[in-house]
TORKOL-4160 file (C-alpha; in steps of 0.2 Angstrom, whole numbers, padded with zeros to 4 digits, m for minus):
362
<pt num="1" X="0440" Y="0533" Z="0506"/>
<pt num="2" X="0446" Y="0535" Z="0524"/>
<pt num="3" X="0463" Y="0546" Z="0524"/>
<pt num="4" X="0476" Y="0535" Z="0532"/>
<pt num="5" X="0486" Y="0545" Z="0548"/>
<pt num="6" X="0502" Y="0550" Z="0547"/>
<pt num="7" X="0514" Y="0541" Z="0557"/>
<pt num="8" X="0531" Y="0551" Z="0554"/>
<pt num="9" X="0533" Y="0568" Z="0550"/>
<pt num="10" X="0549" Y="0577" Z="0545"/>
<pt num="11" X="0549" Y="0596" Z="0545"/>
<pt num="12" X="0566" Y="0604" Z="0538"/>
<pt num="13" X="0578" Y="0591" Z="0547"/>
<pt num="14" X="0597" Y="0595" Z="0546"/>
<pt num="15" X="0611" Y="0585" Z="0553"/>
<pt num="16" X="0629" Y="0591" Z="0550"/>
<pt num="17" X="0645" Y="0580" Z="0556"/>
<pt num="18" X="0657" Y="0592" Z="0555"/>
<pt num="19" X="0662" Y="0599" Z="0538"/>
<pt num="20" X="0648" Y="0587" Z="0531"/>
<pt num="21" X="0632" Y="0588" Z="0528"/>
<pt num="22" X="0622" Y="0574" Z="0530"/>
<pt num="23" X="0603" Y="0579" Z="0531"/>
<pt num="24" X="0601" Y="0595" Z="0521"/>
<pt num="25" X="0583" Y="0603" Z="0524"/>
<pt num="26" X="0574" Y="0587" Z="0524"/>
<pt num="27" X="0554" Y="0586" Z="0526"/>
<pt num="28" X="0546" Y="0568" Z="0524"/>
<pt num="29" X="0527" Y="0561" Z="0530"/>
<pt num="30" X="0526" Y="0541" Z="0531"/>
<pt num="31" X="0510" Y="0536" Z="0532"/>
<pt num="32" X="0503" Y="0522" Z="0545"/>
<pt num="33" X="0503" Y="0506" Z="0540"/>
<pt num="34" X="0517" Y="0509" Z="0522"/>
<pt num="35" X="0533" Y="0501" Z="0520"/>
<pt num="36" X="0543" Y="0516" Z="0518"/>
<pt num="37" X="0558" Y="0517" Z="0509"/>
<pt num="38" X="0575" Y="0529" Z="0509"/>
<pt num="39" X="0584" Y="0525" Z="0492"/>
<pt num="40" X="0599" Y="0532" Z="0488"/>
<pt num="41" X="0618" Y="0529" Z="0485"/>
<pt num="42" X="0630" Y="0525" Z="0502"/>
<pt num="43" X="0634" Y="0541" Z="0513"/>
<pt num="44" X="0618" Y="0548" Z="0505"/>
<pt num="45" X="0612" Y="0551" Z="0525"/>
<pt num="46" X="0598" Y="0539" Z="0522"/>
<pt num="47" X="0603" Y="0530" Z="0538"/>
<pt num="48" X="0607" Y="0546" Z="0548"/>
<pt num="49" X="0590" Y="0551" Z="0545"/>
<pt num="50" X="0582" Y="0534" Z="0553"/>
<pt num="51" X="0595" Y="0538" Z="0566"/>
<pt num="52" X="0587" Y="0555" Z="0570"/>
<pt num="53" X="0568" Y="0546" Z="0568"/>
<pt num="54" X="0575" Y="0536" Z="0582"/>
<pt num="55" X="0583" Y="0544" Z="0592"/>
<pt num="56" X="0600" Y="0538" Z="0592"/>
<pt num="57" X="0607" Y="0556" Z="0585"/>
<pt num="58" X="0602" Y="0575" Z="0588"/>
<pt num="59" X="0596" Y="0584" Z="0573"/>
<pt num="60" X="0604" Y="0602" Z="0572"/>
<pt num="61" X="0587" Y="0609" Z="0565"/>
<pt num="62" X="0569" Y="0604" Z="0562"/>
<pt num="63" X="0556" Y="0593" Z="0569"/>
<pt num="64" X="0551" Y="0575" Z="0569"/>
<pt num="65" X="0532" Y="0569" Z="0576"/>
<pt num="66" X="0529" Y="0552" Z="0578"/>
<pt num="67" X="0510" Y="0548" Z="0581"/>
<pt num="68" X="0507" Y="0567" Z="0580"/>
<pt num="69" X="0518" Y="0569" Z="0594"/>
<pt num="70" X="0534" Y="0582" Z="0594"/>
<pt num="71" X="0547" Y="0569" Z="0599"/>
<pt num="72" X="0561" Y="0580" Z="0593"/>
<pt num="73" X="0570" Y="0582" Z="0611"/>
<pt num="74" X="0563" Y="0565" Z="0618"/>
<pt num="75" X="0574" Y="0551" Z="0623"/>
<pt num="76" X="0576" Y="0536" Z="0614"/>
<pt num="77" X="0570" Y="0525" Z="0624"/>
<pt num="78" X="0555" Y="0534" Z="0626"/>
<pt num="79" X="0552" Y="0536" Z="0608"/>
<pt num="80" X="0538" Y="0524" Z="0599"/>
<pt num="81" X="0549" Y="0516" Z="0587"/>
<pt num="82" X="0562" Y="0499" Z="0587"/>
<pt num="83" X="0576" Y="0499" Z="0575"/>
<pt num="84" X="0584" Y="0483" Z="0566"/>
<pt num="85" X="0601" Y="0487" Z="0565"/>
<pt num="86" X="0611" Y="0480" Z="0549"/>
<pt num="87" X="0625" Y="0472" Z="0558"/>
<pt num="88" X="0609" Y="0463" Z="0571"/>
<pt num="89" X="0617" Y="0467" Z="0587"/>
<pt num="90" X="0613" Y="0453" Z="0597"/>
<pt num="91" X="0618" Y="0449" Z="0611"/>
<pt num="92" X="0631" Y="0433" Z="0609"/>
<pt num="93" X="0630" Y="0427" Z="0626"/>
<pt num="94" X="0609" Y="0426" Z="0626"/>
<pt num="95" X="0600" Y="0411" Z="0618"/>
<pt num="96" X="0584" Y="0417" Z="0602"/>
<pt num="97" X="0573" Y="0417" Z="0617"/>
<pt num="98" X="0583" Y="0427" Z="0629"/>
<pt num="99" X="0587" Y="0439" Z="0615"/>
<pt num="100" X="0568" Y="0443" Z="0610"/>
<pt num="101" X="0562" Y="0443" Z="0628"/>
<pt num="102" X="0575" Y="0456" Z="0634"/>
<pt num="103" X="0565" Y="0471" Z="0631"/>
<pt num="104" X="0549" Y="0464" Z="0637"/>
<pt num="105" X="0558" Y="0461" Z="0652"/>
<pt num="106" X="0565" Y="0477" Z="0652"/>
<pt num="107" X="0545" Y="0484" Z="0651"/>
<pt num="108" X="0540" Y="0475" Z="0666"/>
<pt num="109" X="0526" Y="0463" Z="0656"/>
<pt num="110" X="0519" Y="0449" Z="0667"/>
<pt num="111" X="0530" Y="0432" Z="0663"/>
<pt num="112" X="0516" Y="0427" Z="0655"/>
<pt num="113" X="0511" Y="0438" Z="0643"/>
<pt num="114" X="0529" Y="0435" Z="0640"/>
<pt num="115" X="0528" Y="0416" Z="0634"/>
<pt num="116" X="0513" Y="0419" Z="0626"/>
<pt num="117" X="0521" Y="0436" Z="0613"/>
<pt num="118" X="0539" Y="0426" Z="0612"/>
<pt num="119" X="0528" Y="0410" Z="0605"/>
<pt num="120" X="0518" Y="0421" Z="0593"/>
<pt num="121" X="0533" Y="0429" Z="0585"/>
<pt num="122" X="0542" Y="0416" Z="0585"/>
<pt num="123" X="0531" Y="0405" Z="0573"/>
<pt num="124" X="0528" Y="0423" Z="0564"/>
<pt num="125" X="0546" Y="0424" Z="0559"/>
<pt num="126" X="0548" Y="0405" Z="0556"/>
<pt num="127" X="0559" Y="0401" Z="0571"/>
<pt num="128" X="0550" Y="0388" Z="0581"/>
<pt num="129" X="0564" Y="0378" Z="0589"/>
<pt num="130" X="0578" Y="0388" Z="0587"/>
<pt num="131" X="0574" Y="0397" Z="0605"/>
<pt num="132" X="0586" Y="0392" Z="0615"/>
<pt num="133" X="0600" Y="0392" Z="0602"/>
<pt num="134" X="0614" Y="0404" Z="0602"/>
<pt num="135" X="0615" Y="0418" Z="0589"/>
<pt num="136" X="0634" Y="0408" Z="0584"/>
<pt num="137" X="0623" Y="0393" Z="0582"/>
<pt num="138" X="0613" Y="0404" Z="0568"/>
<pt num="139" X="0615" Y="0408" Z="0552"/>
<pt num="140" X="0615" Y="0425" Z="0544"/>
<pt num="141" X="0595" Y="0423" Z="0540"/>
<pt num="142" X="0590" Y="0416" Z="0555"/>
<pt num="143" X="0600" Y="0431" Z="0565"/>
<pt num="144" X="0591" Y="0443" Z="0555"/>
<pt num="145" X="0574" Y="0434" Z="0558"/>
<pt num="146" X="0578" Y="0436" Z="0577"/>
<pt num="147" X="0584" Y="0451" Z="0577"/>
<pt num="148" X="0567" Y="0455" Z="0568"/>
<pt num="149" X="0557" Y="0445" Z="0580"/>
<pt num="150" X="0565" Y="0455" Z="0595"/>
<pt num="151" X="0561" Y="0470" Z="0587"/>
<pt num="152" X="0541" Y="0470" Z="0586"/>
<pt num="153" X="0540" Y="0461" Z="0600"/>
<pt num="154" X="0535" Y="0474" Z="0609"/>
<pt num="155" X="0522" Y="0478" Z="0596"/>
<pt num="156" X="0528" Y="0495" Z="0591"/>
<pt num="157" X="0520" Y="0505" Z="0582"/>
<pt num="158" X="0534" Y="0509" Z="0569"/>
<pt num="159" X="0550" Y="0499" Z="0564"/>
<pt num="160" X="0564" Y="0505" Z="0560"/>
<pt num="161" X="0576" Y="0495" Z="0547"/>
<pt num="162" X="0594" Y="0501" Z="0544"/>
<pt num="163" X="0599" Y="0490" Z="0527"/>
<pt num="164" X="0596" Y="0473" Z="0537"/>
<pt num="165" X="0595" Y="0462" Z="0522"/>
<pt num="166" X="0614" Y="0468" Z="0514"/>
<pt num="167" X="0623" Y="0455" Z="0522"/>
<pt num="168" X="0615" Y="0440" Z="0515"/>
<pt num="169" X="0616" Y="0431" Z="0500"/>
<pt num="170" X="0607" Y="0433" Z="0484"/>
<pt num="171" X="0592" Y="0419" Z="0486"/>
<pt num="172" X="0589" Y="0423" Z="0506"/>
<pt num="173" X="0587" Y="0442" Z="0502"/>
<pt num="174" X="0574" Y="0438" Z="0490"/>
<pt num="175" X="0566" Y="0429" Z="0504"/>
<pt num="176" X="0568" Y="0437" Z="0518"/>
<pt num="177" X="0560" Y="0455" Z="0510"/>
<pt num="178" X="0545" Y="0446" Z="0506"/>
<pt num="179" X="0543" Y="0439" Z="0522"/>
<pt num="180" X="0547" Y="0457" Z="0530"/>
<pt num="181" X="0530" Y="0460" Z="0518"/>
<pt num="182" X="0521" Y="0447" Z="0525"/>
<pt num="183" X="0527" Y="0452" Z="0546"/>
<pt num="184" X="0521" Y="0471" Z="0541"/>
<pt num="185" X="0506" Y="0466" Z="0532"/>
<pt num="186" X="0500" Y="0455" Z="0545"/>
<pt num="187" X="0504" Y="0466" Z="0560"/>
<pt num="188" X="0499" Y="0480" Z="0551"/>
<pt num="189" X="0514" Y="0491" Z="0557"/>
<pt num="190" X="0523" Y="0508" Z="0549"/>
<pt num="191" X="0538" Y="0500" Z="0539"/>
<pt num="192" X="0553" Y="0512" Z="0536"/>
<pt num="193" X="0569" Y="0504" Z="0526"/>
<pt num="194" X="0585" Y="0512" Z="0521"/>
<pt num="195" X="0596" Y="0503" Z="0505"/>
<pt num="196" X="0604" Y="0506" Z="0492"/>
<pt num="197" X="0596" Y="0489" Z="0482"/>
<pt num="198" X="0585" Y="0497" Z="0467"/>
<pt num="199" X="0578" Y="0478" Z="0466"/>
<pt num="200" X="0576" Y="0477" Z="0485"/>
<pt num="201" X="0565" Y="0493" Z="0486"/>
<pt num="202" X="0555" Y="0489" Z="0471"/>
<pt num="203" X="0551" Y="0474" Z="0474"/>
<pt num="204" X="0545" Y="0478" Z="0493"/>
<pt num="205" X="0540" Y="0494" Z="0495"/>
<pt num="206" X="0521" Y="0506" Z="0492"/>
<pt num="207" X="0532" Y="0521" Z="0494"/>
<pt num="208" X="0549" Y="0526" Z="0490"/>
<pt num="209" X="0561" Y="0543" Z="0493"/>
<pt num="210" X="0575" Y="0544" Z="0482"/>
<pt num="211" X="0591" Y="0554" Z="0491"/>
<pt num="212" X="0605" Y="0562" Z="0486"/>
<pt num="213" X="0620" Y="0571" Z="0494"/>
<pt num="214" X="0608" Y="0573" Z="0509"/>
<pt num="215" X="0594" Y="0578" Z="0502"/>
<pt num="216" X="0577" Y="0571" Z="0497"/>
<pt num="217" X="0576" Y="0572" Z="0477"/>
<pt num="218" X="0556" Y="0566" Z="0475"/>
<pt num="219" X="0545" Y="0555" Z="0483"/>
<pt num="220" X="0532" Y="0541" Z="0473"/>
<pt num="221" X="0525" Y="0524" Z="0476"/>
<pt num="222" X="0537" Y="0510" Z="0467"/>
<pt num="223" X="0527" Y="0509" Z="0451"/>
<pt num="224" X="0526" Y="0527" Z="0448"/>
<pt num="225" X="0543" Y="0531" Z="0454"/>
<pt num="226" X="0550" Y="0517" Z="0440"/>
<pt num="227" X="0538" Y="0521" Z="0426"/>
<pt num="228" X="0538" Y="0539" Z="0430"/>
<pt num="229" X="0549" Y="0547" Z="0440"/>
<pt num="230" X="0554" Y="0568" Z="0435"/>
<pt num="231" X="0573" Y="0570" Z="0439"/>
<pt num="232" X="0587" Y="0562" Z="0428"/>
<pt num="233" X="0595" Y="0555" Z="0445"/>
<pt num="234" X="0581" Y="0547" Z="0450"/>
<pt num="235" X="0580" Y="0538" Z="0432"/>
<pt num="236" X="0596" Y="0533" Z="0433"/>
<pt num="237" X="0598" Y="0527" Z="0452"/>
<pt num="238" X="0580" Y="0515" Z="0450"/>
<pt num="239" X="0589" Y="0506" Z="0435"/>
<pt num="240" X="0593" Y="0507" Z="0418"/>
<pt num="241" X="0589" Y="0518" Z="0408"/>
<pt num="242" X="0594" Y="0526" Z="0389"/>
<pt num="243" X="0594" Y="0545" Z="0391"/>
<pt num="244" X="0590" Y="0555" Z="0376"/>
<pt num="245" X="0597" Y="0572" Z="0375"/>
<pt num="246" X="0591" Y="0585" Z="0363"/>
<pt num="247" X="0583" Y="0603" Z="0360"/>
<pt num="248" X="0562" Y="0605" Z="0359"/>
<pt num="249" X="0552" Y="0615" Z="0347"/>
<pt num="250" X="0535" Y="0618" Z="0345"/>
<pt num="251" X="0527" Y="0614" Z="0327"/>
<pt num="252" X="0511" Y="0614" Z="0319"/>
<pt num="253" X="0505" Y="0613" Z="0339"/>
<pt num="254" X="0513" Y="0600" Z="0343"/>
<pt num="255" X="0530" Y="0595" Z="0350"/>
<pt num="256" X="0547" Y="0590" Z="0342"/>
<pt num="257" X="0561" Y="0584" Z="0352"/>
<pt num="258" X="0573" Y="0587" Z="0340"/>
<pt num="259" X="0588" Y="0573" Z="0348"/>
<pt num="260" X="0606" Y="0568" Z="0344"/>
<pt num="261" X="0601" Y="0550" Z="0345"/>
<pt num="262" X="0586" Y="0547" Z="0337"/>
<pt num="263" X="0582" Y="0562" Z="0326"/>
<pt num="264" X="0566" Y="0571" Z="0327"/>
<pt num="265" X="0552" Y="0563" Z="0340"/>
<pt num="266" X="0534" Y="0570" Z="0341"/>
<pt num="267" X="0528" Y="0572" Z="0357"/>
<pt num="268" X="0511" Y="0577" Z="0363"/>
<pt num="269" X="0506" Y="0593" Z="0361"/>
<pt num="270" X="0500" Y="0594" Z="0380"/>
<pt num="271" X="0517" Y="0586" Z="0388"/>
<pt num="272" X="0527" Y="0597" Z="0399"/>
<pt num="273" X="0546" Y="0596" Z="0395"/>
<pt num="274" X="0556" Y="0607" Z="0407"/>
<pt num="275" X="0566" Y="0620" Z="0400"/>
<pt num="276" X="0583" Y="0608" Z="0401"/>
<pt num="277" X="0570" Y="0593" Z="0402"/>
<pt num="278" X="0577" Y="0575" Z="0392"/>
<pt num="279" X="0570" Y="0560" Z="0389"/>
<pt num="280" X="0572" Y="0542" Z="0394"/>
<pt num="281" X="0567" Y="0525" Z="0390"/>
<pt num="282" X="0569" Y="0508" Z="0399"/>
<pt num="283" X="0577" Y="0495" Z="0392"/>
<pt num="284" X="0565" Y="0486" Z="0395"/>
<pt num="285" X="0554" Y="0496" Z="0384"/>
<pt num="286" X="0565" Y="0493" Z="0368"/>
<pt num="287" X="0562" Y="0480" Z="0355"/>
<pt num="288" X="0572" Y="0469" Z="0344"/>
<pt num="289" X="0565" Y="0468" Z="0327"/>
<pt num="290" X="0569" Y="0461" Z="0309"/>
<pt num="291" X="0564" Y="0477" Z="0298"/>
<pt num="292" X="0562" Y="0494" Z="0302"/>
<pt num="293" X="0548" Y="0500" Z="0308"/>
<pt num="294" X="0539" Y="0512" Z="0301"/>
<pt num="295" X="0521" Y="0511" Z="0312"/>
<pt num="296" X="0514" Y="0528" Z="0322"/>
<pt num="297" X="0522" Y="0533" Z="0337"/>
<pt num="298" X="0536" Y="0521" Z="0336"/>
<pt num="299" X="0556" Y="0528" Z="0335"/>
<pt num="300" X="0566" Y="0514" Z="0327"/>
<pt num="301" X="0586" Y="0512" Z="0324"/>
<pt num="302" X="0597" Y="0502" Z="0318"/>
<pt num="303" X="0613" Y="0497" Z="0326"/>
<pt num="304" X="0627" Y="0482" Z="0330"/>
<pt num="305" X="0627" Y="0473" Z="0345"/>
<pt num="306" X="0642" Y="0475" Z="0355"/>
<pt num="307" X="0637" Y="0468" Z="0371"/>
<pt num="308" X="0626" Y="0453" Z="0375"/>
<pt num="309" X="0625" Y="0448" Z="0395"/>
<pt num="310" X="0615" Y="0430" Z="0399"/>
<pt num="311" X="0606" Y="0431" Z="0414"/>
<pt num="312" X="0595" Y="0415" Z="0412"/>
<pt num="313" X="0580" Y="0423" Z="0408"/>
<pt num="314" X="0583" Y="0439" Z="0400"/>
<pt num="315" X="0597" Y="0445" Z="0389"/>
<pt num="316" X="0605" Y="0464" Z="0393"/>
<pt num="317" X="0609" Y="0469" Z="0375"/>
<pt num="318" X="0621" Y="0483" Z="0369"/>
<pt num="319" X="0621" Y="0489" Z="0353"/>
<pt num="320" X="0628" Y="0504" Z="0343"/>
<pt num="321" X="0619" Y="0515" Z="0331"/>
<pt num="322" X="0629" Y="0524" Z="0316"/>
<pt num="323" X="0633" Y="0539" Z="0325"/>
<pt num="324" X="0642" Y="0528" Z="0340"/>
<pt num="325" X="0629" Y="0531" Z="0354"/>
<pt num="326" X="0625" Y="0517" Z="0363"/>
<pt num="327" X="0605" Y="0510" Z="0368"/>
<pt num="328" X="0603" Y="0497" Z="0381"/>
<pt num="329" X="0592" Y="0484" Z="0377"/>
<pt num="330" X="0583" Y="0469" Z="0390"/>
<pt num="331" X="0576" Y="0454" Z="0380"/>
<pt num="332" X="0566" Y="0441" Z="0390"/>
<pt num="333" X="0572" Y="0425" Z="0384"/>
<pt num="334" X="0556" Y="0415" Z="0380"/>
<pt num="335" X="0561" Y="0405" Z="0366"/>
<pt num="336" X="0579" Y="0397" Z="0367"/>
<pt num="337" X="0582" Y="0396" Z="0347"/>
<pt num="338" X="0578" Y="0417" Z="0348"/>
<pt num="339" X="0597" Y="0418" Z="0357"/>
<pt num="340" X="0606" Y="0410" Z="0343"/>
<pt num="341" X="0602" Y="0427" Z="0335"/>
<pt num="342" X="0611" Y="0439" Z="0350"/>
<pt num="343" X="0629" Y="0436" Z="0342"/>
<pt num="344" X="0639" Y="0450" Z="0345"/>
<pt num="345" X="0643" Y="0461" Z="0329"/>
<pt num="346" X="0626" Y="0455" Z="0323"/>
<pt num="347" X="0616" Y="0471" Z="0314"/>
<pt num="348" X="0599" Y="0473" Z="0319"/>
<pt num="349" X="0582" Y="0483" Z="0321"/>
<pt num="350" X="0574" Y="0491" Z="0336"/>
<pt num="351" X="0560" Y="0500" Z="0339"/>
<pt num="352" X="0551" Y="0508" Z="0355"/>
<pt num="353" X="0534" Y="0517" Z="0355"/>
<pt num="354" X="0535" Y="0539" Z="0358"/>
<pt num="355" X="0521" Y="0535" Z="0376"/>
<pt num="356" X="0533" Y="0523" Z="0384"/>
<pt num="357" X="0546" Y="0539" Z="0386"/>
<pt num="358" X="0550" Y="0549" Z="0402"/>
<pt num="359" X="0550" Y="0565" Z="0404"/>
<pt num="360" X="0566" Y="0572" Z="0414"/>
<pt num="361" X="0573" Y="0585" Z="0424"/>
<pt num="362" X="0591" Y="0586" Z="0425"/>
């Protein structure tokens, strides 16, 4: 297997505003050719840091090589990359086709190398005939699709995108970051998105770097970083999730977790728990049941519901075991006579299985 190149490299970055500290020791590598994510809570520094990659702001300290290039002191205009700003930043006055052929324009390229680029990206990002509309004359999905188009334009080697889906409804998000997987699969160009949607940078990235208070907390693909991720913030930001505290013990070589919640769970003797480690369990993972459960491997409880929350195809599901704790539950709805059964007050079984747990670090 051929080793892919690296296209961004951070090495210790830090950025302070003030009394603030936005970028705290930060070292990333972004591969050529990902669609690389910065997840994290707002005024995390996640869009400081594509700020820095592009020059827009001076780090304080550290290095960032773009191509295997030290680009830490060049200018921004000289740097490989081209940012999609959240807010679009269009200019108002200038029609689609003025907007995507400024920079081009601005690089001197032959008017007709020109036509032919504006043509291609325009039928890329599905605005043939809108080119000599107004960005007024737009709506929010077809801004950002120019605003897009004018970005790799210029056939940049990386892009840069600072939340540009936030500001859009529901069902356009949706279909906007698919097509921004479509644009960056066919142009096989290095992604890199900020946001603070979980779904968003589930559902569209191969990587994802989870940040808090200006720091980078761990770094996984989107599958592993769901399904396994190691710190209880991480967990918790990418979704719900029930955490189970408790105290472990080894017996008869093998593991007990001895929890407030569920009682005494055996682990696998060759699991690593950290020294303040917990567990967790997807909602997802939980299910509802009409006796207790008594197989291998499976932890089962019995509680009331308390909450039920209809969201067309699944249920979210609250119920309350004897000692008051509260497990959350996600039922897909597949048969509509099953939701005659989620009343609230209802008393019922569940039951999830010890290999679908996560391991934690607080």
């Amino acid at each position: 297997m051929i080793k892919k190149k690296t296209s961004i490299e951070l090495k210790k970055l830090n950025k302070r505003f003030g009394n603030i500290t936005a970028v705290n020791d930060v070292s990333l590598e972004i591969l050529e050719n990902d669609f690389f994510t910065i997840l994290g809570p707002s005024g995390c520094g996640k869009s400081t840091i594509l700020r820095l990659i592009a020059g827009l702001e001076a780090q304080d300290s550290g290095t960032i090589i773009i191509n295997d290039e030290d680009c830490s002191s060049v200018l921004a205009n000289e740097r490989p990359v081209n940012m999609v700003f959240q807010s679009y930043a269009l200019f108002p006055h200038l029609s689609v086709r003025d907007n995507i052929e400024f920079g081009l324009k601005l690089k001197k390229i032959s008017g007709d190398e020109i036509k032919i680029r504006v043509e291609e990206i325009l039928e890329l990002v599905k605005m043939v005939g809108y080119d000599l509309k107004l960005p007024s004359e737009l709506s929010g999905g077809q801004r950002q699709r120019v605003a897009l188009a004018r970005a790799i334009v210029n056939k940049p080697q990386i892009v840069l995108l600072d939340e540009p889906l936030s500001a859009l409804d529901a069902n356009l998000r949706m279909e906007m970051q698919q097509e921004l997987v479509n644009i960056q699969r066919n142009l096989k160009m290095t992604f890199m998105l900020v946001t603070h949607d979980q779904d968003e940078a589930l559902s569209i990235s191969s990587k994802i770097a989870i940040m808090e208070n200006g720091k980078i907390i761990e770094t996984n693909t989107a599958t592993n970083m769901y399904e396994y991720p190691s710190k209880k913030f991480s967990a918790e930001f990418l979704g719900r999730i029930n955490i189970i505290e408790g105290v472990s013990s080894v017996i008869d070589n093998q593991i007990v977790f001895n929890s407030d919640t569920f009682g005494k769970i055996n682990l696998e003797r060759n699991i690593k728990l950290p020294k303040d480690g917990v567990l967790g369990i997807r909602p997802e993972k939980i299910i509802i049941e009409t006796e207790i459960n008594k197989q291998k491997n499976r932890v089962s409880m019995n509680g009331i519901i308390t909450n039920w929350t209809y969201y067309g195809d699944m249920s979210y599901i609250t119920i309350e075991l004897v000692n008051e704790t509260k497990v959350y539950i996600n039922v897909q709805n597949i048969h509509r006579n099953s939701l005659q059964e989620l009343n609230i007050g209802k008393n019922l079984y569940a039951s999830f299985d010890v290999n679908d747990l996560i391991i934690l670090e607080k």
